[in-house]
C-alpha positions as CSV (number, residue, x, y, z in Angstrom):
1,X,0.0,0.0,0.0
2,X,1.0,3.6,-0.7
3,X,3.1,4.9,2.3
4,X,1.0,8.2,2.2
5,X,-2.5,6.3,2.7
6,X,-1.5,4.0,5.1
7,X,0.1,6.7,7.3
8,X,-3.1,8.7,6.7
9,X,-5.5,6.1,7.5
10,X,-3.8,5.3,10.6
11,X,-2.7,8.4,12.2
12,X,-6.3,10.0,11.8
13,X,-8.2,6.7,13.4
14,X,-5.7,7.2,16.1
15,X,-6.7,10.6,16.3
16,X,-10.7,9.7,16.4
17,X,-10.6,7.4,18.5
18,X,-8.5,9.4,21.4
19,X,-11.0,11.7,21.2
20,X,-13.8,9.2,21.3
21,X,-11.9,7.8,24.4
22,X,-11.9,11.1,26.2
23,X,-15.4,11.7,25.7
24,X,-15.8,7.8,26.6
25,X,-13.5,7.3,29.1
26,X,-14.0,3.1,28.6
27,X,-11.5,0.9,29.1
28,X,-11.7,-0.9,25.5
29,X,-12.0,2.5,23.8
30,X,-8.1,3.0,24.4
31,X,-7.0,4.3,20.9
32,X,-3.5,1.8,21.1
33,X,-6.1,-1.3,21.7
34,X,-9.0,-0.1,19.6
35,X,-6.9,1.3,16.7
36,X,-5.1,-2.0,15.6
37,X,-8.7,-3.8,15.8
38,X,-10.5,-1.8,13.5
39,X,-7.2,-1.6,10.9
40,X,-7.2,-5.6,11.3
41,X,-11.0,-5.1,10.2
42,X,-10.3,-2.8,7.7
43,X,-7.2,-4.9,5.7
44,X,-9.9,-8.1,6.3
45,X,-13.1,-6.4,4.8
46,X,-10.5,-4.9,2.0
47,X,-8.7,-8.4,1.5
48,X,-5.7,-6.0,1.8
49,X,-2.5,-8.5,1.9
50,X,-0.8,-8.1,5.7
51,X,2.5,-7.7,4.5
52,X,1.3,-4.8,2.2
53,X,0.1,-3.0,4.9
54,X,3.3,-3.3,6.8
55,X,5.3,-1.7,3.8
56,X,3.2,0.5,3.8
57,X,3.6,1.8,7.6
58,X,7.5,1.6,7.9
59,X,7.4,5.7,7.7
60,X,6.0,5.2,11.5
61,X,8.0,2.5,12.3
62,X,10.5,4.3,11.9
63,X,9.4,7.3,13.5
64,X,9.8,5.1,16.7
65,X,13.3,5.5,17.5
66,X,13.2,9.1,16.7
67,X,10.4,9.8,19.3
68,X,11.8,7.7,22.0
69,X,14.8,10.0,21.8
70,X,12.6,12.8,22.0
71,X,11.7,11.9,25.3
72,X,15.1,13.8,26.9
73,X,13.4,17.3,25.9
74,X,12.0,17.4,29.8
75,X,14.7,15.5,31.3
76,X,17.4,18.3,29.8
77,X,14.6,21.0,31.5
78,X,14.4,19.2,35.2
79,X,18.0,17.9,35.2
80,X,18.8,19.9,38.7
81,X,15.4,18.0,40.2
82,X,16.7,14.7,38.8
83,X,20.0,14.7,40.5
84,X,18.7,16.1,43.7
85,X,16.5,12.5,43.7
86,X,18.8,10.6,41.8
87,X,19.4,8.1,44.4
88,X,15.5,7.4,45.3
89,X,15.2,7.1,41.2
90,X,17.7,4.4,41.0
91,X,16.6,2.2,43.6
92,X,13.4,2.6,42.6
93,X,14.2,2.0,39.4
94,X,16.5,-1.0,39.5
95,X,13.9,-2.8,41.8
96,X,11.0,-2.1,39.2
97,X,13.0,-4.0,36.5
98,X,14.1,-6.8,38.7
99,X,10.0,-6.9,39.3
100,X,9.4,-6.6,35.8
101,X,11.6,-9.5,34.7
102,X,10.7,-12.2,37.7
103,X,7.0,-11.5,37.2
104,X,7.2,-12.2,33.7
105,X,10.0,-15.5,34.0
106,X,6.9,-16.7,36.9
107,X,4.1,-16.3,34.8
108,X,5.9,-18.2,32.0
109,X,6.7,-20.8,34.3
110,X,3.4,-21.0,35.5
111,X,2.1,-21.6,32.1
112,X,5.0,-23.0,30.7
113,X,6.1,-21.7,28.2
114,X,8.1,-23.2,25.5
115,X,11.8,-21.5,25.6
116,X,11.0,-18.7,22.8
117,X,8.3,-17.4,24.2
118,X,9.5,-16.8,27.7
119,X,12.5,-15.3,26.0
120,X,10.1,-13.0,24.3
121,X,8.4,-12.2,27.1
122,X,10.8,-11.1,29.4
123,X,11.7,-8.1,28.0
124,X,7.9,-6.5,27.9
125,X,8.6,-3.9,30.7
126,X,10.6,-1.4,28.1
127,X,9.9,0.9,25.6
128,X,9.5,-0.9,21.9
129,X,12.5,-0.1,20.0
130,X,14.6,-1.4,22.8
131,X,13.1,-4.2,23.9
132,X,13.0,-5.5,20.1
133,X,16.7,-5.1,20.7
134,X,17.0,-6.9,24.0
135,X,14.9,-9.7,22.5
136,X,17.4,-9.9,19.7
137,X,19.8,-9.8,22.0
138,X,18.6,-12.9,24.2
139,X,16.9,-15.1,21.4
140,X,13.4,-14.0,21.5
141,X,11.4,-13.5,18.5
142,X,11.0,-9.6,18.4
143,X,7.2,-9.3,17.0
144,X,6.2,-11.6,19.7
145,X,8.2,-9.1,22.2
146,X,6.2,-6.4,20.7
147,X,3.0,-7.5,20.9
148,X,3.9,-7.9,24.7
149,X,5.1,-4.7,24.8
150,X,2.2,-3.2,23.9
151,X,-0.3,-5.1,25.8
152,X,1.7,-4.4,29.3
153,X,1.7,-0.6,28.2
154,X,-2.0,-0.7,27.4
155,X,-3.0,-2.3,30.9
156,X,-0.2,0.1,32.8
157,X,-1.8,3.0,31.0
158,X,-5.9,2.1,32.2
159,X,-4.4,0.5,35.3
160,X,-2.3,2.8,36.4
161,X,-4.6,6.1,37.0
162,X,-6.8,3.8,39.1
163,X,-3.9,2.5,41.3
164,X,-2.4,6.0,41.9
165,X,-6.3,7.2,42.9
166,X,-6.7,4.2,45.3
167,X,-3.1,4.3,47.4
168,X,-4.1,8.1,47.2
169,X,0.0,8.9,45.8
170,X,0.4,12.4,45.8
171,X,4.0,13.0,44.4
172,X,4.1,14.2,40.9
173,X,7.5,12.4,41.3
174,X,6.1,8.8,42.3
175,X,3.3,9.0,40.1
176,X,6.0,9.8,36.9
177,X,8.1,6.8,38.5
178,X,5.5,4.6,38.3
179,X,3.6,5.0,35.4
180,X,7.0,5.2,33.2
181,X,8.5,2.2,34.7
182,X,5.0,-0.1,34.6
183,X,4.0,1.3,31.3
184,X,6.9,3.1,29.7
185,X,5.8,5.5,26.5
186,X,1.9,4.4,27.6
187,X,2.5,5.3,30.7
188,X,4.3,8.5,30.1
189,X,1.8,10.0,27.7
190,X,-0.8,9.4,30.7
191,X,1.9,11.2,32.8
192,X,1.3,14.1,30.9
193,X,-2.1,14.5,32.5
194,X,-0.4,15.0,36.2
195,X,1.8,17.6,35.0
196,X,5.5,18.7,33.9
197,X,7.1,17.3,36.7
198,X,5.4,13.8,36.2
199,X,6.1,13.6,32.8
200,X,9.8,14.4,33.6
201,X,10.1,11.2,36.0
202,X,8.1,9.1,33.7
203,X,10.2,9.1,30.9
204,X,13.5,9.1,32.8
205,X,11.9,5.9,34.5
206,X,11.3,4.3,31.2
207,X,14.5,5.6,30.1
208,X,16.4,4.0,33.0
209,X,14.0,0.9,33.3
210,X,15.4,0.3,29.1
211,X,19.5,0.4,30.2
212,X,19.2,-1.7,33.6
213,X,16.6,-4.0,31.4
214,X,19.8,-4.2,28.7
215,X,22.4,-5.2,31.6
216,X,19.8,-7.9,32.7
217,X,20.0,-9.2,29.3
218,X,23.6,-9.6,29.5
219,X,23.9,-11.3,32.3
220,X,20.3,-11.9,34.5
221,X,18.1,-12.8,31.9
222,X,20.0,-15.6,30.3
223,X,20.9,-17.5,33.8
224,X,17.2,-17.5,34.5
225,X,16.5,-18.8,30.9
226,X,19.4,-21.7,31.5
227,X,17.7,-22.2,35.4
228,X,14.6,-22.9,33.3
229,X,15.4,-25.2,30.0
């Protein structure tokens, strides 16, 4: 398919149905769950080869790597506020993506999973272009890491409001923390709504949670893989 349409067609249903999810604030009416469905619908109905459609979208794939990087604008702005809590970030941090990576090698476990799946798996608490690279890196398949990718940032982003409401968090600083470490660009786009300072933590936590999620890969990830098979 022609690059133009495709990125047309699905940056404006993106677009339509945000702003059918603000007006419906309904779980399944988040535009990075409801979007791919009704494309999926839309390439079905139109007997529109898959692999066309992917051609055609590689201007936004790309766009990926370029928008992560983007990400440092507000960590540049806040940098004395980030190395007055660097310490607290860290730890924080370090023990989010040891969390990240055990909860996802016990669910495989639990459902055992065949060895490249779990490796695929593992890496689902980072921001896409990274975590295609970590699951390179370790022997996963990397569509299967993003698809995991995007459903833990989907249920970090709905999940995530409601969990900050209900411990009744105040900090703009933990709420950034963890809503960029649970659900990395997801969750840092939802950060937006708590303000600068939010926004700032998020994407440094998703940032950080990416690098100590890359050493894990070196040397954590594939112990617990040999532990396992």
């Amino acid at each position: 398919m022609n690059i133009i349409i495709v990125t047309l067609l699905t940056f404006g249903l993106y677009r339509l149905i945000k702003g059918l999810n603000k007006k419906i604030p309904f779980p399944l009416f988040h535009p990075l769950l409801l979007t791919p469905i009704v494309i999926i619908g839309i390439i079905f109905l139109l007997k529109i080869p898959a692999n066309d459609y992917i051609g055609g979208a590689t201007f936004l794939t790309h766009m990926l790597g370029p928008a992560t990087i983007a990400f440092a604008i507000p960590i540049y702005k806040n940098l004395t506020l980030l190395k007055k809590h660097i310490g607290m970030i860290m730890v924080s941090i370090t023990a989010g993506s040891l969390m990240a990576v055990f909860s996802s090698f016990g669910m495989s476990a639990l459902l055992h999973l065949d060895k490249s799946l779990l490796v695929s798996v593992l890496p689902r608490s980072i921001t896409t272009p990274i975590a295609i690279e970590v699951s390179k890196e370790i022997g996963g398949l990397p569509t299967l890491t993003t698809v995991f990718v995007i459903i833990t940032g989907i249920v970090g982003g709905m999940m995530g409001p409601t969990v900050i409401k209900r411990l009744a968090i105040k900090s703009p600083i933990a709420k950034g923390l963890a809503l960029g470490m649970s659900a990395h660009g997801v969750g840092t786009n939802k950060a937006m709504e708590y303000g600068e300072e939010a926004t700032t933590f998020s994407t440094l936590a998703m940032i950080l949670a990416a690098s100590i999620t890359m050493v894990w890969g070196k040397f954590l990830i594939p112990s617990l893989v040999g532990f396992m098979y």
